[in-house]
C-alpha positions in Angstrom: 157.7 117.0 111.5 159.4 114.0 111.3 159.7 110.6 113.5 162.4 111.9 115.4 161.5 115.6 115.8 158.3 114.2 117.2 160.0 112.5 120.2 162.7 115.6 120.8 160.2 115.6 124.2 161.9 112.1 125.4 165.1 113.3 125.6 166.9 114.3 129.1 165.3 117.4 130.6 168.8 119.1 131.2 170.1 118.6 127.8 166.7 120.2 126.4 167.4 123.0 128.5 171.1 123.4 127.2 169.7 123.1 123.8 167.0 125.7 124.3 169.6 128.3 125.1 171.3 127.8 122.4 168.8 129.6 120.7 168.0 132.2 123.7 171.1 132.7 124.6 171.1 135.7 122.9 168.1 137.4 124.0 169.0 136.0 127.5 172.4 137.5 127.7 175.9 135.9 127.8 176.2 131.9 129.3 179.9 131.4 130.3 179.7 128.7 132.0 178.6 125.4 130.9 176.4 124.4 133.8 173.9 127.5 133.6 170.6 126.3 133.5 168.4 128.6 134.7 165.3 128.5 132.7 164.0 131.6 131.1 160.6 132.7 129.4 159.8 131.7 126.0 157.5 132.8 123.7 154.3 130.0 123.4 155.3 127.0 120.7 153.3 128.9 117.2 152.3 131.8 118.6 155.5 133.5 117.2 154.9 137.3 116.5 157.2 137.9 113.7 156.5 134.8 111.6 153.4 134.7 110.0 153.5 135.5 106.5 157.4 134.6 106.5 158.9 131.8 104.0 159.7 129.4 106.4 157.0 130.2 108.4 155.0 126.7 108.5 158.5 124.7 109.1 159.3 127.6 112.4 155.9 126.7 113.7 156.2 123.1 113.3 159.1 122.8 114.9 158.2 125.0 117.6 155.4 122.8 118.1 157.7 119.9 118.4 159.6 121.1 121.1 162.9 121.7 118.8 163.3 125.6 119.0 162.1 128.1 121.0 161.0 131.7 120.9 162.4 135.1 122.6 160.4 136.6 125.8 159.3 139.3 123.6 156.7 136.7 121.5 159.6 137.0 118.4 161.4 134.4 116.5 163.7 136.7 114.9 164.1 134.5 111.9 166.5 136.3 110.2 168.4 136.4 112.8 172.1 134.7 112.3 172.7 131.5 113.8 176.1 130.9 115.3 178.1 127.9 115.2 176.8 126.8 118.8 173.7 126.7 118.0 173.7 125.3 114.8 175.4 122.1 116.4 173.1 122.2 119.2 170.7 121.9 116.8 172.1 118.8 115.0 172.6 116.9 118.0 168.8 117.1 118.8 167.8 115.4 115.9 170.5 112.8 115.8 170.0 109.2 117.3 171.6 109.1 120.4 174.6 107.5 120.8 177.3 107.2 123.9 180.0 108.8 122.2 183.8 108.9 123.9 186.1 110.8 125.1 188.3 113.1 122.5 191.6 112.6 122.8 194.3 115.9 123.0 194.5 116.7 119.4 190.9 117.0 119.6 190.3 119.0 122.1 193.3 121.5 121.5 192.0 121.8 117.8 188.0 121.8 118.2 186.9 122.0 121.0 189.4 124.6 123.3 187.1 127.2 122.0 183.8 125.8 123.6 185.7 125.0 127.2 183.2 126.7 129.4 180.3 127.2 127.6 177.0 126.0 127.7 177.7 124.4 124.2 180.7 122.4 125.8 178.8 119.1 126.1 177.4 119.4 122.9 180.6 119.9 121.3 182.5 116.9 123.3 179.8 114.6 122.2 179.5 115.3 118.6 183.0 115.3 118.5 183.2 111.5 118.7 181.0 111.1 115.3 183.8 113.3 113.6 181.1 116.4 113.9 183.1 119.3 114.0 182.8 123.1 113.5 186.3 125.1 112.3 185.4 128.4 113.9 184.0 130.1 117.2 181.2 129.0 119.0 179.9 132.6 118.7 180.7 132.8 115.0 178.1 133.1 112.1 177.4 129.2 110.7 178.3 129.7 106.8 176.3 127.9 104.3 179.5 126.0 103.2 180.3 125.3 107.2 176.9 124.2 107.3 176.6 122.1 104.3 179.8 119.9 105.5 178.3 119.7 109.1 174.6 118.3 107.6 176.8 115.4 105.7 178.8 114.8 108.7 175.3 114.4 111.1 174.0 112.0 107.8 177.2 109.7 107.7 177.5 110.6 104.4 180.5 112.9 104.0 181.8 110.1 101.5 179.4 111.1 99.0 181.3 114.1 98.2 183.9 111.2 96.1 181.8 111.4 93.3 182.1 115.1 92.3 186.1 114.4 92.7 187.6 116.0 89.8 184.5 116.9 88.3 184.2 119.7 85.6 180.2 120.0 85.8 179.8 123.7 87.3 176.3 123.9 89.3 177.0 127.4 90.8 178.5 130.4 89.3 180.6 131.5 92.5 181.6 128.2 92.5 184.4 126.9 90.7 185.3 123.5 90.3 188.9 123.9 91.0 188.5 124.2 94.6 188.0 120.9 94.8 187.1 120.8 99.3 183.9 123.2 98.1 182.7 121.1 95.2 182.8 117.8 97.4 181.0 119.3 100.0 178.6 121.5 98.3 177.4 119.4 95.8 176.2 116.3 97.3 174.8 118.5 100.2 173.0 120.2 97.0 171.6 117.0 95.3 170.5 115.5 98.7 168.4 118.5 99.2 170.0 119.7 102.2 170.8 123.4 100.7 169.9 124.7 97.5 171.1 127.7 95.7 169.8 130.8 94.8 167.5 132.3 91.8 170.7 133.9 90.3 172.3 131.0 90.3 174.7 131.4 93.1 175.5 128.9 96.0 177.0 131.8 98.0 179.1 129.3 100.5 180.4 132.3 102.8 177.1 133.9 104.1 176.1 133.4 107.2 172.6 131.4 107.8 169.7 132.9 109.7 167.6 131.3 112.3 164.6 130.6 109.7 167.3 128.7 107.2 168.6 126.7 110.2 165.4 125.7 110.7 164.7 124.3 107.2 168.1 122.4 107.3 167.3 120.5 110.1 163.9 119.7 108.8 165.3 118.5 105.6 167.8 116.6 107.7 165.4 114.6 109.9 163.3 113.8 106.7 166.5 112.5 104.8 167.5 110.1 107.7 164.4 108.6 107.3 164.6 108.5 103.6 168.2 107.0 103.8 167.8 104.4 106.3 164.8 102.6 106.2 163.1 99.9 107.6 162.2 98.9 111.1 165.2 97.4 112.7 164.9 96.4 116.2 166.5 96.9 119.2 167.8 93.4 119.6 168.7 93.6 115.6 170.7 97.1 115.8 172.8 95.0 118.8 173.5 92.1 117.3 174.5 94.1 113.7 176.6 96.5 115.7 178.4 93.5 118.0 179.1 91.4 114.9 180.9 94.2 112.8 182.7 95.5 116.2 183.6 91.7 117.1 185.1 91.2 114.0 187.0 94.4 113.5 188.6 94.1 116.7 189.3 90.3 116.8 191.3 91.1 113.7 193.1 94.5 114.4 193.8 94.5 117.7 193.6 91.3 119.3 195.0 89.6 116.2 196.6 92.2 114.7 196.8 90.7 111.1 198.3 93.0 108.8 198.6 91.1 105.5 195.2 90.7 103.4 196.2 86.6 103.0 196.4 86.0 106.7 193.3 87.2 106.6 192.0 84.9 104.4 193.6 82.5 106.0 192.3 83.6 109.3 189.0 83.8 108.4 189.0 79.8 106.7 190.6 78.5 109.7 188.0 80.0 112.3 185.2 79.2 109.9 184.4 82.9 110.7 180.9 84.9 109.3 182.4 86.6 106.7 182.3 86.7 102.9 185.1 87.2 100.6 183.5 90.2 99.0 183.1 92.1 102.5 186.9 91.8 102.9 188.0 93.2 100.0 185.8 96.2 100.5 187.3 96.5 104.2 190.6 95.2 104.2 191.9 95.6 100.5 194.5 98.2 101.9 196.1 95.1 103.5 197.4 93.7 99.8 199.7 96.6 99.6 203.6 96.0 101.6 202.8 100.2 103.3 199.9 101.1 103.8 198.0 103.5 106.4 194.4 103.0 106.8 191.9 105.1 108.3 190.8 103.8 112.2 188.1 101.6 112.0 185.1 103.0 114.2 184.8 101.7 117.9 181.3 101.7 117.4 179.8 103.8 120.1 179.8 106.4 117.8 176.7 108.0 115.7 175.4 104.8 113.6 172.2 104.7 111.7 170.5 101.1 110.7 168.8 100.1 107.7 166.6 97.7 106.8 167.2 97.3 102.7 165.7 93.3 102.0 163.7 90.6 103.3 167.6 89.5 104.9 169.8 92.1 104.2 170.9 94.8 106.5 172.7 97.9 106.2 175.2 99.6 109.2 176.5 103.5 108.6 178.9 104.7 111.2 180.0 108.4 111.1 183.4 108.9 113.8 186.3 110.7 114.5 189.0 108.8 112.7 192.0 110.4 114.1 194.1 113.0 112.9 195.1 110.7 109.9 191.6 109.9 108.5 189.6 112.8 110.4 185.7 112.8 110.0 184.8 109.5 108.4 182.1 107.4 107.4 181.8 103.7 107.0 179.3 101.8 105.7 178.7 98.0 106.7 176.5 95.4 105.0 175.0 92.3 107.1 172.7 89.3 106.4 170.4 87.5 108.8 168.2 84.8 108.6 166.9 85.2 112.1 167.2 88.7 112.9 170.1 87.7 115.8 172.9 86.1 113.8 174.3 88.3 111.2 177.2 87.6 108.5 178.9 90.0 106.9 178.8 90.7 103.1 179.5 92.3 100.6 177.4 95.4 99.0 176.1 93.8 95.9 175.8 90.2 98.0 
């Protein structure tokens, strides 16, 4: 498994408990309230009884071995057993990079997260929540393979992908169609990142419900595309001093300023002899040229953010939050320079 699979063991020992029941709960009985935490008997990481031989067989034991998933007292894995939503998050939010989160505000807890009040899934639900990762049905319902797919791009800050296949006309799956436009910008990016694929018929089947073996492979797949997609060894110091100077200068200018025209920023910016670049402004602040405009909140950046190391200088930020009702889940990507690996300006993309 993966960098980040391997150190699962360094997390808190009571949040690995909550996330081991999400995949006992149901051999374990009902957990109704969210500071159970009685430990019960697993089966022995690999020595699963009902695995061997099975597709996903080498991926179950792997991430057994990891300390990820557990088994059921009886030995079993029951792979094809169906995940539910809980889980599945619960799941996610293991292989994540941690990050402090906030606290949702009313619309978010009286539309996502009222159903979880009370569960032992509540705290993973009220965290992911602040990187704009969010399930639309019951804790205890089935996770869909198009619930799922939108989730994975969500937990990989890459939801904007899905901007590409806009309008599209290409059919990859024939119980697909491209005129549901919300399917086809969430399916297929999740499809060419090799997070799901389809099926030998040729069918994406968004509505089924994923077992426990599929689950598995997701998250697999997941942990090895963070890698891929943000490279590099950035260190500590570096993520803090990439993170400070994006959050400095986004808040300087939009609350503490509040400049609302695109030339006082300009201006602004010239005056103070400030960091930036002319090209990171336009990619940031364009919406400013226009006389009415909303924009989408910027992140407050204790949210999910993975760092990239993409040149001998050059430096990549993704931030995936909770933009408000307005903008919803959201990702933002940032792009830094640095000559010393502490003072960072901010450029543009192709800079």
């Amino acid at each position: 498994m993966q960098n980040k699979l391997r150190q699962v063991g360094k997390k808190a020992t009571v949040l690995a408990l909550a996330w081991s029941i999400a995949w006992a709960g149901a051999a374990f009985g009902e957990w109704n309230r969210a500071q159970a935490r009685e430990e019960k008997p697993v089966a022995s990481a690999g020595s699963f009884l009902d695995t061997k031989g099975h597709w996903a067989g080498k991926e179950i034991e792997l991430a057994a071995k990891s300390g990820l998933i557990q088994g059921f007292p009886d030995g079993t894995f029951q792979p094809e057993k169906t995940v539910t939503q809980e889980q599945f998050l619960a799941l996610v939010e293991r292989v994540l990079p941690s990050y402090s989160g906030f606290e949702p505000d009313a619309f978010v807890k009286e539309t996502y997260l009222a159903p979880s009040v009370g569960r032992w899934s509540e705290q993973t639900y009220r965290h992911l929540a602040a990187a704009g990762i969010m399930s639309t049905g019951k804790p205890t319902d089935g996770m869909t393979r198009l619930e799922a797919a939108r989730i994975l791009l969500a937990a990989l800050g890459h939801q904007s992908e899905g901007e590409k296949y806009r309008g599209t006309t290409t059919r990859f799956f024939s119980d697909l169609s491209t005129a549901n436009e919300q399917e086809v910008m969430t399916v297929y990016p999740a499809y060419k990142m090799g997070l799901l694929a389809g099926y030998p018929d040729g069918s994406f089947r968004p509505n089924s419900a994923i077992s426990r073996a599929q689950a598995v492979v997701m998250l697999t797949r997941l942990d090895s595309k963070i890698e891929e997609l943000f490279p590099g060894e950035v260190t500590a110091s570096e993520k803090k001093g990439m993170s400070d100077a994006v959050s400095a200068f986004v808040h300087e200018v939009m609350e503490q300023k509040k400049i609302r025209r695109y030339a006082d920023l300009q201006a602004y910016v010239k005056e103070n002899k400030l960091n930036v670049s002319e090209p990171f402004l336009r990619e940031h602040f364009s919406f400013m040229k226009y006389e009415v405009y909303d924009y989408v909140r910027f992140p407050r950046f204790n949210e999910l953010m993975y760092y990239a190391k993409i040149g001998t200088n050059k430096y990549r930020l993704t931030v995936q939050y909770y933009a408000g009702e307005l903008g919803g889940s959201v990702d933002k990507t940032f792009y830094l320079s640095s000559q010393d690996g502490k003072t960072f300006r901010l450029i543009g993309k192709d800079e």
